[in-house]
Predicted model as a PDB file, atoms N, CA, C, CB and O in Angstrom, pLDDT in the B-factor column:
MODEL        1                                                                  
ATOM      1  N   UNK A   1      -5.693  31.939 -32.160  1.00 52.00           N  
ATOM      2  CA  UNK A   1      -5.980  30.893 -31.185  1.00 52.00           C  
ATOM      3  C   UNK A   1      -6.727  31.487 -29.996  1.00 52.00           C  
ATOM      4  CB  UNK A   1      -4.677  30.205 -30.719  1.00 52.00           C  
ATOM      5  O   UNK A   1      -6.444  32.673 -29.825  1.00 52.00           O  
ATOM      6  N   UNK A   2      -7.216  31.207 -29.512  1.00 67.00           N  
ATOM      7  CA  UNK A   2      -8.255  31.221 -28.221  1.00 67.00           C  
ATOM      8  C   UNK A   2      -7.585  30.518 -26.776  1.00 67.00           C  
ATOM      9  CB  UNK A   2      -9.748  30.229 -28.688  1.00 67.00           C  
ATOM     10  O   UNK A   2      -7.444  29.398 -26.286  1.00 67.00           O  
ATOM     11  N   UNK A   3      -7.268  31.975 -26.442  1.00 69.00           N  
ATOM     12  CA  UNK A   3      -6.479  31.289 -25.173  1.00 69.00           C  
ATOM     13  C   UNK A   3      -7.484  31.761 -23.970  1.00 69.00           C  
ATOM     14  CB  UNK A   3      -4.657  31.940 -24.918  1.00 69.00           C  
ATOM     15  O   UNK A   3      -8.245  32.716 -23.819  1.00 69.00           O  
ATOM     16  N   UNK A   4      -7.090  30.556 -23.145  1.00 77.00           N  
ATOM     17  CA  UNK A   4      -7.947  30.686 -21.662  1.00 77.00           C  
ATOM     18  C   UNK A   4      -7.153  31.876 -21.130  1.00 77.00           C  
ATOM     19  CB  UNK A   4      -7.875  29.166 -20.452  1.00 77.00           C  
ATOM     20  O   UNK A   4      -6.151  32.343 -21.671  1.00 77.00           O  
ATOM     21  N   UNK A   5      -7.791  32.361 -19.867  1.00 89.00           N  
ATOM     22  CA  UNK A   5      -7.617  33.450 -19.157  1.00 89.00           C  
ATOM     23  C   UNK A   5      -6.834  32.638 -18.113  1.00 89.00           C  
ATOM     24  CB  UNK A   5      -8.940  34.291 -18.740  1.00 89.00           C  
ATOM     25  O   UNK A   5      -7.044  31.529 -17.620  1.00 89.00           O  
ATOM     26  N   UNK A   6      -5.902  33.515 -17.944  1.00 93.00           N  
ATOM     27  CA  UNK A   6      -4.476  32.539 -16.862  1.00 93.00           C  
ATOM     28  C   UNK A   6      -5.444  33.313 -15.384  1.00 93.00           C  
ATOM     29  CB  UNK A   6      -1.815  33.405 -17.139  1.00 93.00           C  
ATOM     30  O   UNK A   6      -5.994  34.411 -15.298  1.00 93.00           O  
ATOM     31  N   UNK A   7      -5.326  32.213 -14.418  1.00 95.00           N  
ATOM     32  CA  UNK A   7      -5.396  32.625 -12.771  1.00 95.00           C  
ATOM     33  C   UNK A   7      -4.285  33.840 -12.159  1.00 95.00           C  
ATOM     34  CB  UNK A   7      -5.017  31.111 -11.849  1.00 95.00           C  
ATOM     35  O   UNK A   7      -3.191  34.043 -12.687  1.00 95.00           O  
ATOM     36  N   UNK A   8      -4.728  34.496 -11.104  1.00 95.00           N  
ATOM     37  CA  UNK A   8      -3.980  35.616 -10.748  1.00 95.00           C  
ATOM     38  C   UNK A   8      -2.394  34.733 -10.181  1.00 95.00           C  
ATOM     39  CB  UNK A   8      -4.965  36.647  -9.432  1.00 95.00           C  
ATOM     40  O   UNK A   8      -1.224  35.060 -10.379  1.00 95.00           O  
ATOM     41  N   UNK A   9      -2.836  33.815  -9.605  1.00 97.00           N  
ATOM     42  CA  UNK A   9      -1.470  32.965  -9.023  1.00 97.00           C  
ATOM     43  C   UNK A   9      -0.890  32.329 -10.127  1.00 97.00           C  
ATOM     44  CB  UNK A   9      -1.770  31.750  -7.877  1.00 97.00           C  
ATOM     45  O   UNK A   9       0.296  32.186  -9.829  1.00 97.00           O  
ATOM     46  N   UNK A  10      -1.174  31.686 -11.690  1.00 96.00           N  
ATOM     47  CA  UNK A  10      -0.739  31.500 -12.729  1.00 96.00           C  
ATOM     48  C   UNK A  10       0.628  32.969 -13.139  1.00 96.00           C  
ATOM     49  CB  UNK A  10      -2.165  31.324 -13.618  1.00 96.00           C  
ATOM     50  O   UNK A  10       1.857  32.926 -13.083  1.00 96.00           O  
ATOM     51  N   UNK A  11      -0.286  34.067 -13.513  1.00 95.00           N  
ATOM     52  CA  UNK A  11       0.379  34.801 -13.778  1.00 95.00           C  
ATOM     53  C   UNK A  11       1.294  35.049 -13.249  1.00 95.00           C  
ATOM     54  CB  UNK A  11      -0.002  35.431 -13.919  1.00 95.00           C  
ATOM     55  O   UNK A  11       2.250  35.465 -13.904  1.00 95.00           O  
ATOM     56  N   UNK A  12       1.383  34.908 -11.941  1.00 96.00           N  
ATOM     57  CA  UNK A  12       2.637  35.250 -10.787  1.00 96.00           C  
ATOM     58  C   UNK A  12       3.346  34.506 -10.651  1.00 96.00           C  
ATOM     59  CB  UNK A  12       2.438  35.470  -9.521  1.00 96.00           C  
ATOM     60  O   UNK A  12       4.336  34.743  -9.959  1.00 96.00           O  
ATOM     61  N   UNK A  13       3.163  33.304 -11.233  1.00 97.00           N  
ATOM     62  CA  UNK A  13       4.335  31.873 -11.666  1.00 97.00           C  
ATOM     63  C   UNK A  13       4.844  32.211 -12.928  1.00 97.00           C  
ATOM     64  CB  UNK A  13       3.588  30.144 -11.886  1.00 97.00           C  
ATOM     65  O   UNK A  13       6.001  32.032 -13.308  1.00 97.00           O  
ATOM     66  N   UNK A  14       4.045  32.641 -13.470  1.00 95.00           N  
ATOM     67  CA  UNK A  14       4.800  33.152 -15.558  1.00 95.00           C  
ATOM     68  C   UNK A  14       6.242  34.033 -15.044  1.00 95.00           C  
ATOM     69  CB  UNK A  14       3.223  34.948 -16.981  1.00 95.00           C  
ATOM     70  O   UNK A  14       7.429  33.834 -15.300  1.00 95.00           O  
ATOM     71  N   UNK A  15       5.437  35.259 -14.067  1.00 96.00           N  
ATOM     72  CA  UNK A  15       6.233  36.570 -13.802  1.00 96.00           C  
ATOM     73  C   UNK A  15       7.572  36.009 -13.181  1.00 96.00           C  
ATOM     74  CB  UNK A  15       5.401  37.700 -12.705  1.00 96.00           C  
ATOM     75  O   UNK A  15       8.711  36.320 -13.527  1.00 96.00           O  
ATOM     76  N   UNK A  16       7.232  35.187 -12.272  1.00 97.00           N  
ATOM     77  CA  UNK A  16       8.668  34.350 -11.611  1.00 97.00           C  
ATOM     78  C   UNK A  16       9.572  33.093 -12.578  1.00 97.00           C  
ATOM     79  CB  UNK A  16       8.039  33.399 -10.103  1.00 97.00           C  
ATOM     80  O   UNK A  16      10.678  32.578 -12.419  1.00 97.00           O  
ATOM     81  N   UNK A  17       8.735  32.961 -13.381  1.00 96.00           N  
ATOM     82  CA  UNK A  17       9.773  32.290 -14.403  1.00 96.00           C  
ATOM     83  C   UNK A  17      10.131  32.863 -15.523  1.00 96.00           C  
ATOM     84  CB  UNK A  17       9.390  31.136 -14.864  1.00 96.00           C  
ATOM     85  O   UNK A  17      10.919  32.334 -16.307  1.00 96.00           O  
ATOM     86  N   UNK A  18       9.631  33.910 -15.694  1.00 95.00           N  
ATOM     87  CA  UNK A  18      10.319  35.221 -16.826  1.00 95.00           C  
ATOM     88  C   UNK A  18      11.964  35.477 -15.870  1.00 95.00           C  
ATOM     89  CB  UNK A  18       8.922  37.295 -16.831  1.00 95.00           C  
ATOM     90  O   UNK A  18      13.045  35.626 -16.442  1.00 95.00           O  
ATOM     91  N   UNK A  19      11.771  35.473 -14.320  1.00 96.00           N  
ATOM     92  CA  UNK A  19      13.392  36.115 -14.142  1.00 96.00           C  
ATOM     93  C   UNK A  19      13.799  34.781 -13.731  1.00 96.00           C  
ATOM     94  CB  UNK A  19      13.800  37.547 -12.850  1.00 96.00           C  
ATOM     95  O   UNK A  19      14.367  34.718 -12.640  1.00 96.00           O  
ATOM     96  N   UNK A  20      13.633  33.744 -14.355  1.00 96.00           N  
ATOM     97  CA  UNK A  20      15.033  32.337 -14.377  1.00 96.00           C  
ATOM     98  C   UNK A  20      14.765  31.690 -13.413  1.00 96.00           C  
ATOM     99  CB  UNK A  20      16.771  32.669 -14.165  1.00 96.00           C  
ATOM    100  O   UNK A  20      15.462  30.686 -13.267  1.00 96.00           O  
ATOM    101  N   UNK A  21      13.504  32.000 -12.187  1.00 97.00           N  
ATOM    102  CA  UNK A  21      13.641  30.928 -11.155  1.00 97.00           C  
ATOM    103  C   UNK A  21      13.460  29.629 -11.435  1.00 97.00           C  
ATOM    104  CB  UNK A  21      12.861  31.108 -10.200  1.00 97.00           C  
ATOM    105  O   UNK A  21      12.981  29.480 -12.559  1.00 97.00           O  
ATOM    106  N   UNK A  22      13.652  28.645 -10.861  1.00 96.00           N  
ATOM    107  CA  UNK A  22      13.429  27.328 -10.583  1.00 96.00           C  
ATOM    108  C   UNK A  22      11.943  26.858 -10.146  1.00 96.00           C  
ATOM    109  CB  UNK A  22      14.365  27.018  -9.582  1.00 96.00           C  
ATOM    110  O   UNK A  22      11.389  27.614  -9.348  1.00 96.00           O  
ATOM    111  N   UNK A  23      11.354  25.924 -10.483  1.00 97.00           N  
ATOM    112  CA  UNK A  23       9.991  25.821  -9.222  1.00 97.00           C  
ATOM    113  C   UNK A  23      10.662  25.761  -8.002  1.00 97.00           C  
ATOM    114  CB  UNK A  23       8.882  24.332  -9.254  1.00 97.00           C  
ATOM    115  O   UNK A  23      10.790  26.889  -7.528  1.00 97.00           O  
ATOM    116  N   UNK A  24      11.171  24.822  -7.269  1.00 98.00           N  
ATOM    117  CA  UNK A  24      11.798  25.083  -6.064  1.00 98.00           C  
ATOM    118  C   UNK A  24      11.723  26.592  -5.492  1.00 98.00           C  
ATOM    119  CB  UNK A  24      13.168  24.676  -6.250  1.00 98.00           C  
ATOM    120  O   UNK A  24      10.899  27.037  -4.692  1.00 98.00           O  
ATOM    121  N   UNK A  25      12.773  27.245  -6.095  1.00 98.00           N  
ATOM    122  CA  UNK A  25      12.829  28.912  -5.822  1.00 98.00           C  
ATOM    123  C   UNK A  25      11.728  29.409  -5.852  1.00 98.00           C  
ATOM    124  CB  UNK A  25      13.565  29.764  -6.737  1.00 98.00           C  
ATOM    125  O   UNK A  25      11.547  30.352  -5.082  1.00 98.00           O  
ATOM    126  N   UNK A  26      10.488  28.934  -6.815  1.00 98.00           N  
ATOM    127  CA  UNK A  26       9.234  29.720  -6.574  1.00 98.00           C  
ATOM    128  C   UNK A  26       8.265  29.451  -5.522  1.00 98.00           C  
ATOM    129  CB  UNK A  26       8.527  29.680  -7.647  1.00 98.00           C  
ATOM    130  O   UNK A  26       7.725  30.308  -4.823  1.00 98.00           O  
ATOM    131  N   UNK A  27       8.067  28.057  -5.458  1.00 98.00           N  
ATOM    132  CA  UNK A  27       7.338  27.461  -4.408  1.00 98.00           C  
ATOM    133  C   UNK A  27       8.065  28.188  -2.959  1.00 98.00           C  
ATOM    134  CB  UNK A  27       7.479  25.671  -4.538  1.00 98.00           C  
ATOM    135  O   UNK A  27       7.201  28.638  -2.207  1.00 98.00           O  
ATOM    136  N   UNK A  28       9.262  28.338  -2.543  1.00 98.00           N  
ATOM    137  CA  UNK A  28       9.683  29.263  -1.606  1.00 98.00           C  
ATOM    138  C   UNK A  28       9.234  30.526  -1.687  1.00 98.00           C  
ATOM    139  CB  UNK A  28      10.897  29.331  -1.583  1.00 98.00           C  
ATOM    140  O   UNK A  28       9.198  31.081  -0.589  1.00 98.00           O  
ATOM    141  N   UNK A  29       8.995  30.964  -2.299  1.00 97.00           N  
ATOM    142  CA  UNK A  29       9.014  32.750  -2.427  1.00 97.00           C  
ATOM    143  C   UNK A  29       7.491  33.000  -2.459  1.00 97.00           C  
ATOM    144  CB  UNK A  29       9.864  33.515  -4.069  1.00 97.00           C  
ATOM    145  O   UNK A  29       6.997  34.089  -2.169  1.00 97.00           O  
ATOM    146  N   UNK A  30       6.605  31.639  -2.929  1.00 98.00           N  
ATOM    147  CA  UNK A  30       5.292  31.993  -2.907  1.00 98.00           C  
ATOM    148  C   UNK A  30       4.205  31.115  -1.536  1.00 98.00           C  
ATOM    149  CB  UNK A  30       4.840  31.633  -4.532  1.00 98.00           C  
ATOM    150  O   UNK A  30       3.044  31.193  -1.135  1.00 98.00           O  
ATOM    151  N   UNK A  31       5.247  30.444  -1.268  1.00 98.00           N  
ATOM    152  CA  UNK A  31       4.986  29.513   0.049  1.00 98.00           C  
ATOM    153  C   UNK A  31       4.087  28.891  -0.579  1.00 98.00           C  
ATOM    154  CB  UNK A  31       4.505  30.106   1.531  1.00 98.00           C  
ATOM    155  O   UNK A  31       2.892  29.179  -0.521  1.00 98.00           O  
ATOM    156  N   UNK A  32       4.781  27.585  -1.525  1.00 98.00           N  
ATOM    157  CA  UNK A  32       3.911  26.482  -2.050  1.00 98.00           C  
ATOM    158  C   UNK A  32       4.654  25.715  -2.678  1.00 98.00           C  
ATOM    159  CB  UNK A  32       2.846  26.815  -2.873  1.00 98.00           C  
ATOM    160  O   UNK A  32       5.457  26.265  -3.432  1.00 98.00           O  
ATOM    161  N   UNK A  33       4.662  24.481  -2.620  1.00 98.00           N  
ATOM    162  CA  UNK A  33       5.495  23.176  -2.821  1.00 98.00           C  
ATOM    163  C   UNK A  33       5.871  23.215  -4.401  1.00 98.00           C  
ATOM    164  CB  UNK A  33       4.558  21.690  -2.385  1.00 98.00           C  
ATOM    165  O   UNK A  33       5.055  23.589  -5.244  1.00 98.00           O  
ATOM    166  N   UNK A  34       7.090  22.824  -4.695  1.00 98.00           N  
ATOM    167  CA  UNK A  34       7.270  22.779  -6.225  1.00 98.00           C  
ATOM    168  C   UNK A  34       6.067  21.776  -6.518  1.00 98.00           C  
ATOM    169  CB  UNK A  34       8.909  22.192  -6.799  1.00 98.00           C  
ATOM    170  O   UNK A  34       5.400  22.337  -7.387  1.00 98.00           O  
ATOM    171  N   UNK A  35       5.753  21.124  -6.347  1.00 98.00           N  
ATOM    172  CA  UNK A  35       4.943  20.117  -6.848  1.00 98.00           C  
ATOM    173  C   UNK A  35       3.788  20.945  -7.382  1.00 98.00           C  
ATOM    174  CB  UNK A  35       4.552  19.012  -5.775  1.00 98.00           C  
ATOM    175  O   UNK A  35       3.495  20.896  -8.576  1.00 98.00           O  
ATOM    176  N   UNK A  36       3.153  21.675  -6.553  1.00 98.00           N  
ATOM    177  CA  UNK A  36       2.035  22.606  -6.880  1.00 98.00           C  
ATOM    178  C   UNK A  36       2.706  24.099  -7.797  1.00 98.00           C  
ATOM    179  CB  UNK A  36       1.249  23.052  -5.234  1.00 98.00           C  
ATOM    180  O   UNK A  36       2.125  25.119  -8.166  1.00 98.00           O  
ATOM    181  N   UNK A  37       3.646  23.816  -7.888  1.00 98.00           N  
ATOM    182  CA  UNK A  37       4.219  25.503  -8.912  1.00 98.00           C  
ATOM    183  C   UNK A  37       4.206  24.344 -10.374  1.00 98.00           C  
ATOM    184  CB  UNK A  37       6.678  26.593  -8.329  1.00 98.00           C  
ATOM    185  O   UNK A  37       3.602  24.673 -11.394  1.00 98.00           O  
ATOM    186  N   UNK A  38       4.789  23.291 -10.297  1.00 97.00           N  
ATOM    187  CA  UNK A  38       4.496  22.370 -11.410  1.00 97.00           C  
ATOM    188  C   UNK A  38       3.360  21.815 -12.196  1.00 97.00           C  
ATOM    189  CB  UNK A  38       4.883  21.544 -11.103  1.00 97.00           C  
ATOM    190  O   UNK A  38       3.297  21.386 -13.348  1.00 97.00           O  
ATOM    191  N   UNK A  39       2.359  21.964 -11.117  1.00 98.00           N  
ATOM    192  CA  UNK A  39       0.623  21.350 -11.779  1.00 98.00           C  
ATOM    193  C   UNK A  39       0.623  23.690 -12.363  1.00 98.00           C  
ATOM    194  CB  UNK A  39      -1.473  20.327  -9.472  1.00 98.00           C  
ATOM    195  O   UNK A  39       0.482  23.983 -13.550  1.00 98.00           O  
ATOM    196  N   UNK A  40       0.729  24.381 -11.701  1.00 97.00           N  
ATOM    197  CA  UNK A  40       0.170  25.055 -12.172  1.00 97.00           C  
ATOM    198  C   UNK A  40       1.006  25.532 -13.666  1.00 97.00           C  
ATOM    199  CB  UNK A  40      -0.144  25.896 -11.148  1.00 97.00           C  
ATOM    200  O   UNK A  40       0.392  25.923 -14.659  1.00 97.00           O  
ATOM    201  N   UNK A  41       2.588  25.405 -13.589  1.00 97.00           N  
ATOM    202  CA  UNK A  41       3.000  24.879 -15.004  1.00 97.00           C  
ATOM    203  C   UNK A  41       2.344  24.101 -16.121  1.00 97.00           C  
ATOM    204  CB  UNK A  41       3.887  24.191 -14.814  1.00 97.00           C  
ATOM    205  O   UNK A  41       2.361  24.312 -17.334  1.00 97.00           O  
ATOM    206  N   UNK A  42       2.002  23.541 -15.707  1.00 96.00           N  
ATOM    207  CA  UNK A  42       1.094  22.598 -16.889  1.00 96.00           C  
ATOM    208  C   UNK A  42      -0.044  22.984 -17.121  1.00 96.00           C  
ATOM    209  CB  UNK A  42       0.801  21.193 -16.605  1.00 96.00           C  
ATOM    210  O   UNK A  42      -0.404  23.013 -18.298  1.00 96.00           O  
ATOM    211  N   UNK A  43      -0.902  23.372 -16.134  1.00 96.00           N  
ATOM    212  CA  UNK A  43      -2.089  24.128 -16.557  1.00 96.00           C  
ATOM    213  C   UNK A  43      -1.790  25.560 -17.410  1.00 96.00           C  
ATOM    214  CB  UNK A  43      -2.902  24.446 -15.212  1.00 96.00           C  
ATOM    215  O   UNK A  43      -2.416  25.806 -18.441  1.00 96.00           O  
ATOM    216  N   UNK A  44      -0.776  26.467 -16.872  1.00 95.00           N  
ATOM    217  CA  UNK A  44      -0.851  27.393 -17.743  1.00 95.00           C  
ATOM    218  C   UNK A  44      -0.115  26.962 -19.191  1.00 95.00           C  
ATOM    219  CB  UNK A  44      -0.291  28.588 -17.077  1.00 95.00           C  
ATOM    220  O   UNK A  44      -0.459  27.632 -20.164  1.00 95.00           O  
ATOM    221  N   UNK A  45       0.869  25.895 -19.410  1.00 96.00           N  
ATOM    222  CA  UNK A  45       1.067  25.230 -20.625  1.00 96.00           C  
ATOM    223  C   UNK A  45      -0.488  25.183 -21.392  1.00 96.00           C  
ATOM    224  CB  UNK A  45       1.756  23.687 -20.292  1.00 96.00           C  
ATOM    225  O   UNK A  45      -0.820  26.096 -22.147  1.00 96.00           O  
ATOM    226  N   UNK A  46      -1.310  24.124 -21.134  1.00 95.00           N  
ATOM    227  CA  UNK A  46      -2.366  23.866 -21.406  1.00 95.00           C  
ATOM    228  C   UNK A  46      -3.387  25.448 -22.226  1.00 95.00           C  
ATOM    229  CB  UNK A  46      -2.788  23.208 -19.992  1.00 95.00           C  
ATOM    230  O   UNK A  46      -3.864  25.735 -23.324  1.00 95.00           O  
ATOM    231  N   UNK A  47      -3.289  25.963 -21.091  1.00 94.00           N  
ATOM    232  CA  UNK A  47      -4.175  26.891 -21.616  1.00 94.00           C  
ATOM    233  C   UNK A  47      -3.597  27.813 -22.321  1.00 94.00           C  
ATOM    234  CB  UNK A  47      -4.893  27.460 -20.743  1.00 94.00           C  
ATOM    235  O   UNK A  47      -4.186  28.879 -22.495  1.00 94.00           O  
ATOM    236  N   UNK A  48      -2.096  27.547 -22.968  1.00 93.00           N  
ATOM    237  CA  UNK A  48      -1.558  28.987 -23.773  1.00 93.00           C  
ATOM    238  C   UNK A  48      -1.232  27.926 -24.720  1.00 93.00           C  
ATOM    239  CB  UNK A  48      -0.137  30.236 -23.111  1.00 93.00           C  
ATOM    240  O   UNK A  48      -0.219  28.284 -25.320  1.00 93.00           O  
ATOM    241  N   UNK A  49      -1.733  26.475 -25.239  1.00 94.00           N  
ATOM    242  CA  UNK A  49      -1.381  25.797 -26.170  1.00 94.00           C  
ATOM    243  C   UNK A  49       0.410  25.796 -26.574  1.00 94.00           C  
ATOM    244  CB  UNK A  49      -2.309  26.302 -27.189  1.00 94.00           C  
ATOM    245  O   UNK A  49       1.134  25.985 -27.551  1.00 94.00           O  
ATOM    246  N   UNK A  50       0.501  25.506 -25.355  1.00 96.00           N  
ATOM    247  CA  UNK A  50       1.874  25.640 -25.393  1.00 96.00           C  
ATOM    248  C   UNK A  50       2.979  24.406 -24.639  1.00 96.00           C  
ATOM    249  CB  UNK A  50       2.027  27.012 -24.749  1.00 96.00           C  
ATOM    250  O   UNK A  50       2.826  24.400 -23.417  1.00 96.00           O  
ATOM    251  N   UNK A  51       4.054  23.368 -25.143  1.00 95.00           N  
ATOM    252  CA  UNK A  51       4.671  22.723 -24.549  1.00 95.00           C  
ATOM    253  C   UNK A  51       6.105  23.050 -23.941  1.00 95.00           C  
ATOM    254  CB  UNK A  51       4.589  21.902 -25.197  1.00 95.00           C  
ATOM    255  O   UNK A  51       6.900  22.200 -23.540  1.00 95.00           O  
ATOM    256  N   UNK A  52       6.230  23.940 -23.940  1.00 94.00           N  
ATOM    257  CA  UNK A  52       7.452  24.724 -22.581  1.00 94.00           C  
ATOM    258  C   UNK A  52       7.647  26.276 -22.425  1.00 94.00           C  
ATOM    259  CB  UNK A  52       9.198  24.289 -22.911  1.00 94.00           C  
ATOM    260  O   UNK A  52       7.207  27.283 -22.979  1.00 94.00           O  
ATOM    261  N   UNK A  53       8.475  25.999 -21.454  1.00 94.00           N  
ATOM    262  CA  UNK A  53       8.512  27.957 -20.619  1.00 94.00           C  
ATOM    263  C   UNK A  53       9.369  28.545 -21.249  1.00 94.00           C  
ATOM    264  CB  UNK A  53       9.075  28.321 -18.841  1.00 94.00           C  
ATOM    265  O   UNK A  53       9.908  29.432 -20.588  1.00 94.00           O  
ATOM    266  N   UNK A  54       9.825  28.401 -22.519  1.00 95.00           N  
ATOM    267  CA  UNK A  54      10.277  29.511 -23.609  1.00 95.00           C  
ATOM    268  C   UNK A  54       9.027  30.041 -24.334  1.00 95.00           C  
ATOM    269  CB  UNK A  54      11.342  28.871 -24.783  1.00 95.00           C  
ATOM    270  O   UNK A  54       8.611  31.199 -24.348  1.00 95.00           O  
ATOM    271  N   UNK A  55       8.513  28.942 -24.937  1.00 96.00           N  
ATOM    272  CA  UNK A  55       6.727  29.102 -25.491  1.00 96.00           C  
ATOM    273  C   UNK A  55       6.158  29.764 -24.790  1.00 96.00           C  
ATOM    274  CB  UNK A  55       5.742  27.922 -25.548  1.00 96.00           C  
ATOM    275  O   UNK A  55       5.691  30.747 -25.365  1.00 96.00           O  
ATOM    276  N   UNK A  56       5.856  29.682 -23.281  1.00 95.00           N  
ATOM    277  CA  UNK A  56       4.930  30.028 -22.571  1.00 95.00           C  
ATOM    278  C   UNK A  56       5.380  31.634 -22.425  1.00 95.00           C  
ATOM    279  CB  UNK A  56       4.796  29.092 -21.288  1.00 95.00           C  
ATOM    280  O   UNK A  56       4.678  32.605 -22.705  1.00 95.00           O  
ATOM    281  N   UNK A  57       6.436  31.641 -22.025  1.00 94.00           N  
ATOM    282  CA  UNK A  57       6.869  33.278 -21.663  1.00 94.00           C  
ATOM    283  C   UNK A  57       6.952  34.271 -22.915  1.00 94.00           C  
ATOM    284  CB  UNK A  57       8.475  33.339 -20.952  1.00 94.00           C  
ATOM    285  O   UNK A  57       6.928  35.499 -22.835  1.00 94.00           O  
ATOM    286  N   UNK A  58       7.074  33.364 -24.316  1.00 95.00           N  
ATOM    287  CA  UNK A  58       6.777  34.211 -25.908  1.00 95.00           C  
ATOM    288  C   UNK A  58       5.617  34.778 -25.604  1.00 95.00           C  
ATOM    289  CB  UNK A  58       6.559  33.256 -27.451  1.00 95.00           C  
ATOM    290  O   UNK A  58       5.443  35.981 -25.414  1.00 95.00           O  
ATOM    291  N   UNK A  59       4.927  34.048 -25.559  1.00 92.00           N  
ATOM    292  CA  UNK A  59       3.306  34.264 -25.608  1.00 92.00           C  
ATOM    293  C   UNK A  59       2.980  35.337 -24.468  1.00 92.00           C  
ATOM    294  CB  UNK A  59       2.388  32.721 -25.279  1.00 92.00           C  
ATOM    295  O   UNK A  59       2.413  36.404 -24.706  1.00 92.00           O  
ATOM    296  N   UNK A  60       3.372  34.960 -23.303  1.00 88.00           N  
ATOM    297  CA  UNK A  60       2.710  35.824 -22.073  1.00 88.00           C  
ATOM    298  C   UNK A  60       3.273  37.068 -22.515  1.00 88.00           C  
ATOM    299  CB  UNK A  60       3.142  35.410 -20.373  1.00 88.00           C  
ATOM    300  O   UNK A  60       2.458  37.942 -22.220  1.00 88.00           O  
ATOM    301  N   UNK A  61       4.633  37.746 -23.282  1.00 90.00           N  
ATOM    302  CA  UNK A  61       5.194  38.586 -23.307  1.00 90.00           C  
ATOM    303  C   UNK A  61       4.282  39.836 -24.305  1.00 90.00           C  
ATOM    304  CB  UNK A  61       6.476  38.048 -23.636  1.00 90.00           C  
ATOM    305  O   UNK A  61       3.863  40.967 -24.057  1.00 90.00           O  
ATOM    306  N   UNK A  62       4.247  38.645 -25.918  1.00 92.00           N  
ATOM    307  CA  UNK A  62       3.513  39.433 -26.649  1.00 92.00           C  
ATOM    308  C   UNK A  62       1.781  39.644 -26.514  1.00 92.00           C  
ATOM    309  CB  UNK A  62       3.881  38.971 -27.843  1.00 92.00           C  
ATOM    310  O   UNK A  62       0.981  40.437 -27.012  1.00 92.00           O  
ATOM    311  N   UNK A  63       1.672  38.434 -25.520  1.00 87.00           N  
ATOM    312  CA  UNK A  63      -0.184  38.727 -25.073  1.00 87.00           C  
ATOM    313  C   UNK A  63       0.005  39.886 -23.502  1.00 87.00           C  
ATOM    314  CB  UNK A  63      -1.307  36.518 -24.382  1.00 87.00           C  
ATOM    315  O   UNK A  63      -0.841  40.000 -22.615  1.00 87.00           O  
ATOM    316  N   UNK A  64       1.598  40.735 -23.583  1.00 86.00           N  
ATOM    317  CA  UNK A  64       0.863  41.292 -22.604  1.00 86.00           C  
ATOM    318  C   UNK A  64       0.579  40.776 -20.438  1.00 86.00           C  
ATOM    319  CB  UNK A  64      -0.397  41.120 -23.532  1.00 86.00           C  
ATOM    320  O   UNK A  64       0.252  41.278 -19.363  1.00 86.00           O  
ATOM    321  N   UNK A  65       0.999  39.535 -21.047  1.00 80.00           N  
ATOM    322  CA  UNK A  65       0.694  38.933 -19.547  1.00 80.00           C  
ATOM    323  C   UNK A  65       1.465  39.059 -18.405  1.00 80.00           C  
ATOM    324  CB  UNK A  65       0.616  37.647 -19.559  1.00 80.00           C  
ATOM    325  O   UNK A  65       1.008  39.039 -17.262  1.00 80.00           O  
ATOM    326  N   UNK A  66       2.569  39.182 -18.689  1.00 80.00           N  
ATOM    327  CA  UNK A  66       3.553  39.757 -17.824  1.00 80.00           C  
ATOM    328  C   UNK A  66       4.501  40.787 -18.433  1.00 80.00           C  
ATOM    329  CB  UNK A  66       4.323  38.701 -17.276  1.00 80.00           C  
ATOM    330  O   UNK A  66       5.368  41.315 -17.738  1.00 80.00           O  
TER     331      UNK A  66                                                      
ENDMDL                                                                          
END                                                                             
């Protein structure tokens, strides 16, 4: 499969939901509204052909991404 190239702030949302945070908890820690840790959830869904953050973090793990 042909996956898009995740954003540097993507990746740093993967990395923070590899250790169990919440969006809430991330949007704090990265000073940005869950709402916006959520669009970028879905975009990196999107671009790893993927429909949730078990999927998403398989993938980022064995592609290496975090």
């Amino acid at each position: 499969t042909n996956l898009l190239p995740l954003s540097e702030r993507e990746k740093e949302i993967l990395q923070l939901l590899s250790q169990g945070l919440e969006y809430k908890e991330i949007g704090t820690k990265i000073f940005i509204s869950p709402n916006t840790v959520k669009k970028h959830c879905i975009s990196i869904y999107q671009k790893l052909h993927v429909n949730s953050k078990a999927q998403a973090l398989r993938i980022a793990y064995t592609k290496g991404l975090i």
